[in-house]
N, C-alpha and C positions, 0 to 999 in steps of 0.2 A: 727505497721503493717509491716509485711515481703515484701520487694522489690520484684514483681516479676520480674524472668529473663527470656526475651525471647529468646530463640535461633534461628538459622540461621533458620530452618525448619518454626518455625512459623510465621517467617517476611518475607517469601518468597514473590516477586513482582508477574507478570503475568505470568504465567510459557506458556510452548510451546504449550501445548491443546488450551489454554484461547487465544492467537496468532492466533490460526490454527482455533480457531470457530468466532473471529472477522475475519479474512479475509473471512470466509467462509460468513458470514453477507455481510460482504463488495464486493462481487463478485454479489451477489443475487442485491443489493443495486445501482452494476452499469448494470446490465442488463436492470433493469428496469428502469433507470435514460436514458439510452442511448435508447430505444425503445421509450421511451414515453415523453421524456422534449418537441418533437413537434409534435404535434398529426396532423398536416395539411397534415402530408404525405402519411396519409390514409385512407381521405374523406371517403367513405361510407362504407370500409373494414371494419372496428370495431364498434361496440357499445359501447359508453362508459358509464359507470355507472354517474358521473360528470364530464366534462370535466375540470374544474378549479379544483377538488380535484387531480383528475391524474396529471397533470401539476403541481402542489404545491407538491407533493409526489416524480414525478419525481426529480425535481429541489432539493428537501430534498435529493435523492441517488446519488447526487454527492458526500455528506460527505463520501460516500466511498472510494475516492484517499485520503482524510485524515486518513482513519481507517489504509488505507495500508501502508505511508507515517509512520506514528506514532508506530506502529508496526515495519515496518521494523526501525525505528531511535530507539527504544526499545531495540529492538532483537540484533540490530550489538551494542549496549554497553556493551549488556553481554558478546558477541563475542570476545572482543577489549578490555574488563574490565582490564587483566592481562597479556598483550598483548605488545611489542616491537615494537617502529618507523615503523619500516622495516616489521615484520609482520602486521601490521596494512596494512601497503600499499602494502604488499602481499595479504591478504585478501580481502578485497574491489575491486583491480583489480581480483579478482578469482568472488567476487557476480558478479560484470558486464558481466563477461567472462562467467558465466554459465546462466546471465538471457539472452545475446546477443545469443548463442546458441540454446536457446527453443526459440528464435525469429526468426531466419536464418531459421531454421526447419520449424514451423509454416508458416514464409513468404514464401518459395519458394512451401513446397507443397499445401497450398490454393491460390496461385498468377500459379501454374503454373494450376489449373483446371479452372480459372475463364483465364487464357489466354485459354486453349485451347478449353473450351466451347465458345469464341468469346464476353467472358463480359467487357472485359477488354483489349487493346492494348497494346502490349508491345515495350515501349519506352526503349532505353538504358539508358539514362536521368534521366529517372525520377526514374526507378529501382533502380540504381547508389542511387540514394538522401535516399531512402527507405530504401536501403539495408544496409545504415550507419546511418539509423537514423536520417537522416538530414531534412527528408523529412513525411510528414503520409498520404500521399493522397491517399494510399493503403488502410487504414483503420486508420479509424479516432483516434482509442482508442490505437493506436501506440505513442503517443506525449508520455506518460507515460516512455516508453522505454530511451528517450532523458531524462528526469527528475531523472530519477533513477541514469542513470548514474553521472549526477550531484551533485545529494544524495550523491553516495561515492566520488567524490572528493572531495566535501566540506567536506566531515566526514574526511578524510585525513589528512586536513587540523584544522581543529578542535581539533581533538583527539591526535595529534601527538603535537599540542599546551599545551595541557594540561598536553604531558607527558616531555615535555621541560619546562614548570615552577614548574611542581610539585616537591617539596621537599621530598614527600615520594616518587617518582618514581624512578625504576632503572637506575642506570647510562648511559648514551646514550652517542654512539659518536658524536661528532662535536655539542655535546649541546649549545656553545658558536655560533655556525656557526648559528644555526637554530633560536635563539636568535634575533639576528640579521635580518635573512631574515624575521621574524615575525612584528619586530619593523617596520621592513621595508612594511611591506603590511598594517598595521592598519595603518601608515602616510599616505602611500597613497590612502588609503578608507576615510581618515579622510576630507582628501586635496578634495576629489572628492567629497564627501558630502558638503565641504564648497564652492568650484566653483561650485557646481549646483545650488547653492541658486542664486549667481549672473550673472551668464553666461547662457546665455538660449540654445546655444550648450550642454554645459557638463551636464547640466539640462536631456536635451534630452539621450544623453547616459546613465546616471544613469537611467532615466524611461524606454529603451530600453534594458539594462540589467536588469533591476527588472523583467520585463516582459517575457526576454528567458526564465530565472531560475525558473521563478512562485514564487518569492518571500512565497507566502500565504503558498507553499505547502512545499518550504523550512524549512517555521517557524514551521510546524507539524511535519517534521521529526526529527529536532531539539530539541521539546518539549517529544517526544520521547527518546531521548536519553536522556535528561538533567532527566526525570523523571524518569529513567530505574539508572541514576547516584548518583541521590541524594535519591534514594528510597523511592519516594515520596507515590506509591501506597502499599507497605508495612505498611506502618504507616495509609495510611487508612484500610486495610485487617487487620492489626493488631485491631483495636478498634472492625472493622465488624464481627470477626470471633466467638465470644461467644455471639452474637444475636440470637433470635429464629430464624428460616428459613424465617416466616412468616414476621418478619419486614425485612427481611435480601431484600423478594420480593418485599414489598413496597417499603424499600428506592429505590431499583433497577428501580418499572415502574416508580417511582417520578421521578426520574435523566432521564431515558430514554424520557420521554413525558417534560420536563422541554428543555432538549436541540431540540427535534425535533420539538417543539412550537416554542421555538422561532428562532429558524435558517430557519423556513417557515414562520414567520412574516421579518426576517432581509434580506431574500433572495429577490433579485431583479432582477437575470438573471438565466437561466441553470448552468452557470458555476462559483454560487458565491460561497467563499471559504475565506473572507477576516477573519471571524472569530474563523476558522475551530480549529487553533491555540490551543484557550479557550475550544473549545465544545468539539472537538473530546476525552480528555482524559476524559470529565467527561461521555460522551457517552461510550466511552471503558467501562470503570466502572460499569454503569449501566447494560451494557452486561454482563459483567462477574458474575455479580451478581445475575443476573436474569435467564443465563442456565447453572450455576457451584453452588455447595452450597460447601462454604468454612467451614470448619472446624475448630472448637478447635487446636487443632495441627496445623494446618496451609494448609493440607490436601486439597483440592481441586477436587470434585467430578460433572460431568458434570451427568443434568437429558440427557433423552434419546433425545429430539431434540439438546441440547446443543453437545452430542456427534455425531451426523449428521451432523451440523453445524460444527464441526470440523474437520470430515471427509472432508466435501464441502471445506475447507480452505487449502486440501492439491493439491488441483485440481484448487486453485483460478487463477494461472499464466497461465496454458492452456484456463481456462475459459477464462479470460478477453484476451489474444490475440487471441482466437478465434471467440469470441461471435457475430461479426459483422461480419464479414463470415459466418457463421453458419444463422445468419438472414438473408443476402442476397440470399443464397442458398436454403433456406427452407418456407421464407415468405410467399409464392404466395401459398403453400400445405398445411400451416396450416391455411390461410383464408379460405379454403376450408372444413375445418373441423368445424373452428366455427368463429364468431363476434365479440365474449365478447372479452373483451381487457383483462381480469384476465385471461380467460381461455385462450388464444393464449400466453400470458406471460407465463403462467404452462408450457405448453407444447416446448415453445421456452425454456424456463430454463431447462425439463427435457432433450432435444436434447444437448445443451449446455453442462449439464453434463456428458453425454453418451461419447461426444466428448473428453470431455479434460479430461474423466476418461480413453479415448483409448489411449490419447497422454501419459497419467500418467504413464500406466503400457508398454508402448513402450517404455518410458525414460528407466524405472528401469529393464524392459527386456534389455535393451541393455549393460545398467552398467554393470549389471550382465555377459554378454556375452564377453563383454570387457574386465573386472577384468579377467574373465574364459580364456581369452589367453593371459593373461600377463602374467598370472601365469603358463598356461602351458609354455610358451616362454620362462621363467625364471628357470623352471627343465628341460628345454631340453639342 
């Protein structure tokens, strides 16, 4: 029998659509995770269909900081794949730098209408804490911001590690130096893991540093990457791609109703995420499988909600630093139009995207305007 040979096209990982229609999941995922994980806040406003189903579902769309976590730890491998020390760590301070920017934006013009409507006090203080991230008491679904940034420094860290022991990587200067200061941080993560077991001090700092970083959420961005490096989802795309469509959906609702079973049985607060790790890449999967039909070739074609969802995914970063503004602003008008807890969700979700599809085309309006007098500045 003749070897088949696959080529690069047909072992293609999760390309930028299949990215852009999980986050689009993942934003829908945390609106209704953040509206409804406590429903005490709105006594007689809503009808709810169950109250312990709503609850168990919201608590389920928390895996969406994992969908985003795992994507982006994905997405910046491929980014960083072929990629120099120094460009690495140009890169990653440029993601912070441009997600710190649609946040500064976002913060000052929804912090500056809820000051001057009188909803909000304006402390120097606590602005200050906000305005660096140090702080989310502005809006709660800011903590993310802080995390992210975290995300690239450890990727820094990681990535620039791997291109100082690799034997296939291109020559680096002061590889010898970096060597070294590597040697030098695994002893002393080694040393700090071994006094925490016996010192109840150092004990305490290690659970106080796991806890800034959200370790859980670290271990997803990570699994991300390491998956996007060893090309783990290729080799399953690969077996899946000459399936009928028809098992191609089964296996897909199987994986999707297998992990959101059981991460609503293993879930024990709003904010669990201890195994998100495990779940999320097989959850990724199942999505993609279930609004993309992957091809022979390796071809990758989204049905028509799959390509909505995609759309939704280019709009997820305005959504999600908007989305609790947007609630606080609009709640009390759309009680007024109805009860149902699905239908005030609709309606908050379509506000929601109207918004961060106005911040979308303001960004790309402006780029544009920008580029447009650099360049005249540049022939004058």
């Amino acid at each position: 029998m003749a070897m088949q040979i696959m080529t690069k096209k047909e072992s293609q990982g999760i390309s930028k659509q299949e990215s852009a229609m999980l986050q689009g999941i993942a934003v829908l995922l945390m609106i209704y995770h953040h509206f409804f994980n406590d429903l005490s806040v709105y006594g007689e406003s809503l009808r709810f269909w169950n109250s312990d189903i709503v609850i168990r579902i919201a608590w389920f769309g928390k895996i969406c900081v994992g969908l985003f976590a795992f994507v982006s730890g994905y997405g910046m491998y491929r980014v960083l794949e072929n990629k120099s020390a120094s460009a690495c760590v140009k890169r990653c301070f440029t993601q912070i730098l441009g997600l710190l920017i649609r946040y500064w934006i976002v913060l000052l013009i929804f912090m500056g209408v809820f000051f001057s409507m009188g909803k909000r006090t304006f402390e120097p203080g606590e602005f200050f804490l906000n305005f660096f991230c140090l702080s989310d008491s502005y809006n709660g679904a800011f903590w993310y911001v802080q995390e992210y940034v975290i995300f690239m420094l450890l990727l820094i860290l990681v990535h620039t590690f791997f291109l100082t022991f690799s034997k296939k990587s291109e020559p680096m200067r002061y590889k010898g130096l970096f060597k070294i200061v590597y040697a030098i941080l695994i002893t002393a993560g080694l040393l700090w893991l071994a006094l925490s077991v016996a010192i109840p001090a150092v004990r305490e700092s290690l659970k106080l540093t796991l806890d800034t970083i959200r370790i859980a959420f670290v271990l997803v961005f990570f699994m991300g990457y390491f998956t996007s490096k060893f090309h783990v989802f290729e080799t399953y795309f690969s077996k899946l791609n000459d399936m009928h469509r028809a098992i191609q959906i089964l296996i897909a609702i199987l994986l999707c109703v297998f992990v959101a079973g059981l991460r609503i049985c293993l879930a024990d607060a709003p904010s669990y995420a201890r195994t998100d790790f495990l779940l999320v890449p097989i959850f990724a999967l199942g999505l993609i499988l279930l609004f993309y039909k992957r091809m022979p070739s390796g071809q990758s074609i989204p049905g028509l909600l799959g390509a909505l969802l995609e759309r939704l995914g280019h709009l997820s970063v305005y959504m999600w630093l908007t989305h609790l503004f947007v609630y606080d602003l609009t709640k009390n008008l759309v009680f007024r139009i109805t009860n149902s807890h699905l239908v005030f969700f609709l309606i908050e979700a379509v506000i929601c995207i109207f918004i961060g599809y106005t911040c979308y085309l303001a960004e790309y309006y402006s780029k544009n305007l920008a580029s447009s007098i650099r360049k005249n500045i540049k022939t004058t």
